[in-house]
C-alpha positions as CSV (number, residue, x, y, z in Angstrom):
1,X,26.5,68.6,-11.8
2,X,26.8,65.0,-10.5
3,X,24.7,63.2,-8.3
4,X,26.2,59.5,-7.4
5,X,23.5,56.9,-8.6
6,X,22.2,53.7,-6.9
7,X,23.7,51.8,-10.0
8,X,26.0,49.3,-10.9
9,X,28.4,52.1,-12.2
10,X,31.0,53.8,-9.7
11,X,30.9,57.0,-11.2
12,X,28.3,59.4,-12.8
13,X,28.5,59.0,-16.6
14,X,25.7,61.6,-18.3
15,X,27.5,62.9,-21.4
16,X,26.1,65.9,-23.8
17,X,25.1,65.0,-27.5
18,X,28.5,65.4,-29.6
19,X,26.7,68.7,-31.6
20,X,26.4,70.3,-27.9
21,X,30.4,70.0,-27.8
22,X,30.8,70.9,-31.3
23,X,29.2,74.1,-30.7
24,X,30.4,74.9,-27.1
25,X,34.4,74.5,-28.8
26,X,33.2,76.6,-32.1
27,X,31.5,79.3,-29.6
28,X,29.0,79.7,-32.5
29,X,25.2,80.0,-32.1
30,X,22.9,76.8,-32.7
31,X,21.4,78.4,-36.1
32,X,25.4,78.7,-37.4
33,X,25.8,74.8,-36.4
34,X,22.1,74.1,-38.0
35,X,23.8,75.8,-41.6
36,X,26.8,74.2,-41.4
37,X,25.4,70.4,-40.5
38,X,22.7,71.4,-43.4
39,X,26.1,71.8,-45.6
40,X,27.7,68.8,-44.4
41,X,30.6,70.6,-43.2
42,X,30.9,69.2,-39.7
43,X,30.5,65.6,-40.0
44,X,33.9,64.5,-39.3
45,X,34.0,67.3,-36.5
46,X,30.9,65.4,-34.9
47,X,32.2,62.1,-35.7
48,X,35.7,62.5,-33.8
49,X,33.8,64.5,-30.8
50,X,31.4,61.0,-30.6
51,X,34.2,58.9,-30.8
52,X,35.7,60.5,-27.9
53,X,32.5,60.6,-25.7
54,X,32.4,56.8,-26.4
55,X,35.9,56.0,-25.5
56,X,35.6,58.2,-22.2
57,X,39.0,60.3,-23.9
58,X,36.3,63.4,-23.0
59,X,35.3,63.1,-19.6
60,X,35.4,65.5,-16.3
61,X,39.2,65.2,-16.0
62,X,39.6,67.3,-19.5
63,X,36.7,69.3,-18.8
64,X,37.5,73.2,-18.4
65,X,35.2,73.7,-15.6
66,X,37.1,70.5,-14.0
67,X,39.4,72.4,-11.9
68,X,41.6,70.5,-8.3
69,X,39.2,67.8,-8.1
70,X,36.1,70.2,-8.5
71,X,33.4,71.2,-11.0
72,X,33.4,75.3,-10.7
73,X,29.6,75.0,-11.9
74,X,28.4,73.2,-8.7
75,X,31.4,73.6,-6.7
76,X,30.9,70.1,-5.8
77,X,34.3,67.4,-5.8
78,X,33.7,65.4,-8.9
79,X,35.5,62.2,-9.9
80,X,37.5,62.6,-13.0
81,X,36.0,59.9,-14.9
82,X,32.3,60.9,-14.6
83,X,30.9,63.6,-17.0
84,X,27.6,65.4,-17.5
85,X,25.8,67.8,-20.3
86,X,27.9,71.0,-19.2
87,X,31.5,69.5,-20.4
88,X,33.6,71.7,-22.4
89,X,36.7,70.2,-23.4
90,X,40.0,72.4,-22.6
91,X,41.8,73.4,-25.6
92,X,44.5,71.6,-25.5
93,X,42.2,68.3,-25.4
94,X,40.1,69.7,-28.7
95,X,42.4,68.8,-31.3
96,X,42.9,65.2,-29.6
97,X,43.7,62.2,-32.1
98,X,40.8,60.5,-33.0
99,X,40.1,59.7,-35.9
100,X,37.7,56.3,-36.5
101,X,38.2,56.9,-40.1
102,X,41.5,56.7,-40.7
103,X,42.3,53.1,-41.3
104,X,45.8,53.9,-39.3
105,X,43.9,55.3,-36.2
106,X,45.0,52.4,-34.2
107,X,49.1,52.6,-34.7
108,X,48.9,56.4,-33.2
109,X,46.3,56.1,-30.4
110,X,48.8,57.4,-28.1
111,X,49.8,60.3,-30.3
112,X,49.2,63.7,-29.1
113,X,48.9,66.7,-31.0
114,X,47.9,69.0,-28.3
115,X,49.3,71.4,-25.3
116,X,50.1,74.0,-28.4
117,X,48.1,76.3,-27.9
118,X,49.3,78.0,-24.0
119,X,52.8,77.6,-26.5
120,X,51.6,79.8,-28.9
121,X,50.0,82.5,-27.0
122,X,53.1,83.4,-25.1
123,X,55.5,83.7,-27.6
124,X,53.1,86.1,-29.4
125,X,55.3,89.3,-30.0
126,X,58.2,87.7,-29.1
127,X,61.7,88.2,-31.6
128,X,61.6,85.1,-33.7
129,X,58.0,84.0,-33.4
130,X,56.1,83.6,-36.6
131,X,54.2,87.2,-35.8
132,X,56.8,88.7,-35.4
133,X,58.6,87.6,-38.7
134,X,55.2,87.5,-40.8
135,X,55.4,83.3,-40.9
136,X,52.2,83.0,-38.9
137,X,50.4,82.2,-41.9
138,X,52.5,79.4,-43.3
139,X,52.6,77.8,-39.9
140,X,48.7,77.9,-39.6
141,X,49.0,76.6,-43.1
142,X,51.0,73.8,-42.0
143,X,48.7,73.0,-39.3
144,X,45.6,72.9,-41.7
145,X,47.5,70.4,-43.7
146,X,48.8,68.5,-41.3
147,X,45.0,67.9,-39.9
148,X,43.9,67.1,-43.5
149,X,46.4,64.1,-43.6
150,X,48.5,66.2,-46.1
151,X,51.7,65.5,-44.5
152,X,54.6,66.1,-46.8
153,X,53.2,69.9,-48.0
154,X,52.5,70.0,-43.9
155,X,56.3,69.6,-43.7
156,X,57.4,71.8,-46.2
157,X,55.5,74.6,-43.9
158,X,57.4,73.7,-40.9
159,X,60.3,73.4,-42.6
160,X,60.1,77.2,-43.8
161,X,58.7,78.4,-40.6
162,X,62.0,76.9,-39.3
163,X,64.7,78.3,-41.7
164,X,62.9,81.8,-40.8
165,X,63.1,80.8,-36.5
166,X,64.7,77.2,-35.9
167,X,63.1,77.5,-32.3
168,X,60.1,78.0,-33.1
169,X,58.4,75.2,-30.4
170,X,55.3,74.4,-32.2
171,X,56.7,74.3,-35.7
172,X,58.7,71.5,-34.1
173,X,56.2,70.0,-32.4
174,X,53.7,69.1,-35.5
175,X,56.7,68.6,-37.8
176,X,57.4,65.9,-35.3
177,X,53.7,64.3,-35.6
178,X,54.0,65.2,-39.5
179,X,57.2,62.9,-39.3
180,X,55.8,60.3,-36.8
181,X,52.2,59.5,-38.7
182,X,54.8,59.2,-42.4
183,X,56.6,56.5,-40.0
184,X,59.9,58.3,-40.3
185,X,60.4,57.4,-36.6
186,X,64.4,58.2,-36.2
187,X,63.9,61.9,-37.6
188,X,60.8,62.4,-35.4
189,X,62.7,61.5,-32.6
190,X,65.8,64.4,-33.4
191,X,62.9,66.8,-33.8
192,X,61.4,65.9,-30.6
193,X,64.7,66.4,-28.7
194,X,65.3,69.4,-30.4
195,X,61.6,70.7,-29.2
196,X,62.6,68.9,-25.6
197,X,65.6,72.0,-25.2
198,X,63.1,74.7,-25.5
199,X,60.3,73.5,-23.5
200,X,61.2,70.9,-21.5
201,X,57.7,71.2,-19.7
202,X,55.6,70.2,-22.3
203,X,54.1,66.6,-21.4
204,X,52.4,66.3,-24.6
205,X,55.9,66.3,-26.2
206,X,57.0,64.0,-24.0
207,X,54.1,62.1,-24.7
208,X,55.3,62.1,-28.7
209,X,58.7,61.6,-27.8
210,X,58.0,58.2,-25.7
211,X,55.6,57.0,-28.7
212,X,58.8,57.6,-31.2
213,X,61.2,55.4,-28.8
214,X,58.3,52.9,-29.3
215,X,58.6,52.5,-32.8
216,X,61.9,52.5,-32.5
217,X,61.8,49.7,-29.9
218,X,63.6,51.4,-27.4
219,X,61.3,50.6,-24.2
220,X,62.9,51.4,-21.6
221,X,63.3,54.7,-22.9
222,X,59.9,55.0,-23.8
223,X,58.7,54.8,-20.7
224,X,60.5,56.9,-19.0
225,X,59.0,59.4,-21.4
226,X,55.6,58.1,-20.8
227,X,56.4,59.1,-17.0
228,X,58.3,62.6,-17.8
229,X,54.6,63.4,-19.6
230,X,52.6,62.1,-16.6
231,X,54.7,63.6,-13.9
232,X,54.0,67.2,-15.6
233,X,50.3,66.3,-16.8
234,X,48.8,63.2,-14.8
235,X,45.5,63.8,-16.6
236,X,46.5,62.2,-20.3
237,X,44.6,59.8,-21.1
238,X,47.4,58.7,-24.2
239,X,50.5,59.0,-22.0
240,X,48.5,56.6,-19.4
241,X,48.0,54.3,-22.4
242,X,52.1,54.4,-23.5
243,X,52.8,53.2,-20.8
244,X,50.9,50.6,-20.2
245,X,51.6,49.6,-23.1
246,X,55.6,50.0,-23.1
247,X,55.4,47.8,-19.5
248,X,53.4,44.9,-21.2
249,X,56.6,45.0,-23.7
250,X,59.1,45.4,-21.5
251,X,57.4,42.5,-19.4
252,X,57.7,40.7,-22.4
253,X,61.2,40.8,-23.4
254,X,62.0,40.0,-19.7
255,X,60.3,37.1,-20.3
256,X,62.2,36.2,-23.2
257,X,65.8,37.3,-22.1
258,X,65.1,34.7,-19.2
259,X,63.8,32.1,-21.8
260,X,67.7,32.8,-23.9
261,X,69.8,32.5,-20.4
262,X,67.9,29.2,-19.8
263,X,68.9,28.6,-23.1
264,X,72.1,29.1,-22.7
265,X,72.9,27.4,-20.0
266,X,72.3,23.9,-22.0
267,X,74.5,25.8,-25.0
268,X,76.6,29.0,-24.4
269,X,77.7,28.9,-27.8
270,X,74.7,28.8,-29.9
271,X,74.9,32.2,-31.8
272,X,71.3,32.5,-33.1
273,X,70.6,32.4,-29.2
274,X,73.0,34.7,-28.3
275,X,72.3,37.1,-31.0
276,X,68.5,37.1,-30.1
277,X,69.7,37.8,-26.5
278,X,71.6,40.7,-27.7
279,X,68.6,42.3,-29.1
280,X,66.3,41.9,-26.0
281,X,69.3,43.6,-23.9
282,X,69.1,46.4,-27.0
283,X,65.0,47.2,-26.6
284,X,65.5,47.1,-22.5
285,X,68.2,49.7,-23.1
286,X,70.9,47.6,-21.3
287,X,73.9,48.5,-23.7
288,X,76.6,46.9,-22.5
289,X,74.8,43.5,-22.0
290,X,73.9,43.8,-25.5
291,X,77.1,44.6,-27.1
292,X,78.5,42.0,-25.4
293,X,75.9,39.1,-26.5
294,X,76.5,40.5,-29.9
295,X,80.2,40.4,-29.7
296,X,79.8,36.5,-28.5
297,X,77.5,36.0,-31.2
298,X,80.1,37.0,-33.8
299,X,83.0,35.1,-32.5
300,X,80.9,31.9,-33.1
301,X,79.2,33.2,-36.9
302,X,80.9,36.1,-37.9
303,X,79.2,36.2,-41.3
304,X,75.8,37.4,-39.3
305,X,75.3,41.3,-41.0
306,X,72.8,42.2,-39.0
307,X,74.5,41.4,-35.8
308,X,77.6,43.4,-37.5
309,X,75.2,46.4,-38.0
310,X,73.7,46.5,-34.6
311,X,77.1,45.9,-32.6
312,X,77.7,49.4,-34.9
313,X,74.8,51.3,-33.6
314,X,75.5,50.9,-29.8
315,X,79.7,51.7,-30.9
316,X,78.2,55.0,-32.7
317,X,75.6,55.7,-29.8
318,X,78.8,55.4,-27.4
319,X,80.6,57.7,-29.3
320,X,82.9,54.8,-30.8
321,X,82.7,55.8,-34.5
322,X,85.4,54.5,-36.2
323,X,84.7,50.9,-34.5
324,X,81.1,51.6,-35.7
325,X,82.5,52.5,-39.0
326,X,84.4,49.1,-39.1
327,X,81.0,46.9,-38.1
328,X,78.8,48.3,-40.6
329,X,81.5,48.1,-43.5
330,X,81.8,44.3,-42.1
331,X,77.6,43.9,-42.9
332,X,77.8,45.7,-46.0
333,X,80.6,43.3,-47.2
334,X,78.8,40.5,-46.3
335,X,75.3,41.5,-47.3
336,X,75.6,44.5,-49.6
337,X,71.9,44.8,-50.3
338,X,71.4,46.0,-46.3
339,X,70.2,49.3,-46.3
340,X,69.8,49.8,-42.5
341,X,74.0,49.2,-42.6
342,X,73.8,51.5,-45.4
343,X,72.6,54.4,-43.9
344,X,73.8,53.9,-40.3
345,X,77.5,54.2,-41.9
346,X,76.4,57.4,-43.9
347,X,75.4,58.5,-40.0
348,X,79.1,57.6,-39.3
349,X,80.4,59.2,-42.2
350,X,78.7,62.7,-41.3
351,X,79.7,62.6,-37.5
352,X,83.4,61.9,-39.1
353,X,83.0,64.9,-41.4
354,X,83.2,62.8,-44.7
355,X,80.6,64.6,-46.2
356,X,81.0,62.9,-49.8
357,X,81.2,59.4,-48.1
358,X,78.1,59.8,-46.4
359,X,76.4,60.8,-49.3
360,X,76.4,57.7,-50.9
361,X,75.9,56.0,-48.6
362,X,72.5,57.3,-47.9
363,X,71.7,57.3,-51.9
364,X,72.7,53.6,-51.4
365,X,70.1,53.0,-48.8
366,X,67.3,55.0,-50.3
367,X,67.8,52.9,-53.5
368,X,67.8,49.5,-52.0
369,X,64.9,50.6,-49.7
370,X,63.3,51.9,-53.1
371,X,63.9,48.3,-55.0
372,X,62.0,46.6,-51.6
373,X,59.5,49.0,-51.5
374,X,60.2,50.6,-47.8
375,X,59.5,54.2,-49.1
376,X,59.2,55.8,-45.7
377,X,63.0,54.9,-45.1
378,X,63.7,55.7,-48.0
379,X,62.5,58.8,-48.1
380,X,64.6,59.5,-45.0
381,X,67.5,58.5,-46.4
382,X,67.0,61.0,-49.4
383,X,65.9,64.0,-47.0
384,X,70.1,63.3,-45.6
385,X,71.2,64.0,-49.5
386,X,69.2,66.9,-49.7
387,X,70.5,68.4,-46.7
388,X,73.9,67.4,-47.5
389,X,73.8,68.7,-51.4
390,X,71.8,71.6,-50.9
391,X,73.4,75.2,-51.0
392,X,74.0,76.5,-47.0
């Protein structure tokens, strides 16, 4: 299979044409793949696989005949990297995100939507799987939106397959992608966790999981996730990519939290500095340090909401809620347009059992994020009064 070159390159890089792939993962005969190219039915197919041939995301490390270091075919060691004409991706690398066309491509390159598939083969038979309870169907259906960028009805699948088994792995899984790629970042991270309790093993999840905490700006988190997926999967290409990533950030706001301290130091009291050090301490996941910049902040301008509302989040994170409650009723008195303060006290409000309180609070939010034109959010905010008004 590979044969080290007297070349520049350090490894062997002799990749098959993308339609070879196509038909070695569609197990079809060349005459089938000759009718449906002649149809134009596997252009995007071909254009994803060449995408990924180009980018090295298929290589020998996701190859199925790659197996401890060595190509079965040859039974020759083989360096990860390289590649020749007999790849065959592994299943859980076919359905790999890559799509050139897709003008948001970028923003999810470390998105995985793989690793389902070992999932969904053992729990075939089992009480509560969607075989068992006739729901394979409308998860499959699901699925088939979900790749065709159809994400709401993709979600509405899940969502029954759910109410029918609520632990139901890969229902979870893609209704946390489904979630993720509608940038709905704090409910794709619950789902996550949810899916983290019945398969704690699955690094692609964890994968997910760590790309959520990135939205979400919580880095150090994310990159323990990024090393959860990598410790149970090393090869992954997009966990690899995380964390690089989440480091350069993390690097970063070190950078800047030592830039604030120097700051500081020439005036302790400025609360603009103070308050910007309380949100690097927030993204490093250094709690304490960041309450207490905010708290300092406060006691110099006490009429900075979002300060208020973010001093809340860490009291409601700590289990604090009726300080929490107090801070984000101090930035929605001072800036009653917020919506973030909006729906974190509707979060209160729930965890307090004040069921009607919450309520509004979250129509609040969705209709101010309406009026600025932050859908996402405010679709979030609405899919907490459904829940809430909707018969048990």
């Amino acid at each position: 299979m590979i044969r080290k070159k007297q070349t520049e390159k350090s490894f062997e890089w002799d990749p098959p044409a993308p339609s070879t792939v196509y038909i070695k993962i569609k197990n079809i005969p060349y005459e089938t793949f000759k009718t449906r190219l002649n149809q134009g039915l596997v252009t995007t197919d071909l254009d994803q696989i060449r995408y990924r041939l180009e980018r090295h995301i298929y290589c020998c490390g996701v190859c199925s005949k790659y197996v401890n270091g060595y190509c079965v075919i040859t039974n020759r060691k083989a360096e990860p990297g390289w590649i020749c004409k007999s790849f065959v991706p592994k299943e859980e690398f076919i359905y790999l995100d890559a799509r050139p066309d897709k003008k948001d491509s970028a923003g999810f390159r470390y998105l995985s939507e793989t690793g389902l598939e070992k999932d969904s083969a053992e729990s075939e038979g089992k009480e509560g799987s969607p075989e068992s309870t006739g729901m394979r169907g409308l998860y499959e259906e699901g699925v088939t939106l979900y790749r065709q960028g159809r994400l709401r009805l993709a979600l509405q699948a899940f969502d029954r397959v759910l109410e029918e088994n609520p632990l139901d792995f890969a229902a979870l899984f893609h209704k946390g992608n489904s979630l993720l790629k509608l940038k709905r970042y704090e409910e794709a991270l619950e789902i996550f966790e949810r899916a983290s309790e019945i398969s704690p093993d699955n690094a692609w999840l964890w994968t997910n999981l760590g790309f959520a905490l990135t939205k979400l700006e919580r880095f150090r988190d994310a990159l323990e996730a990024f090393e959860k997926s990598i410790l149970l999967n090393p090869v992954q290409k997009n966990a690899w990519d995380g964390k690089d990533a989440v480091l350069a950030r993390i690097r970063l706001c070190e950078e800047k939290l030592s830039e604030s301290e120097e700051a500081l130091e020439r005036n302790p009291d400025d609360p603009d500095t103070l308050f910007e050090k309380g949100k690097l301490h927030l993204r490093l996941g250094e709690q304490e340090k960041a309450i207490e910049a905010f708290k300092k902040a406060l006691e110099v301008k006490p009429e900075n909401a979002e300060a208020w509302q973010l001093r809340g989040k860490i009291l409601f994170k700590t289990g604090s809620e009726k300080e929490a409650l107090h801070a984000f009723e101090r930035a929605t008195r001072l800036k009653p347009d917020y919506p973030e303060a909006w729906y974190e006290k509707g979060n209160v409000f729930l965890k307090l059992g004040n069921l009607r309180g919450a309520e509004n609070a979250f129509k609040i939010a969705a209709d101010l994020w309406d009026s600025k034109g932050i859908k996402t959010k405010a679709e979030s905010a609405r899919e907490k009064v459904k829940k809430l008004t909707s018969p048990n």
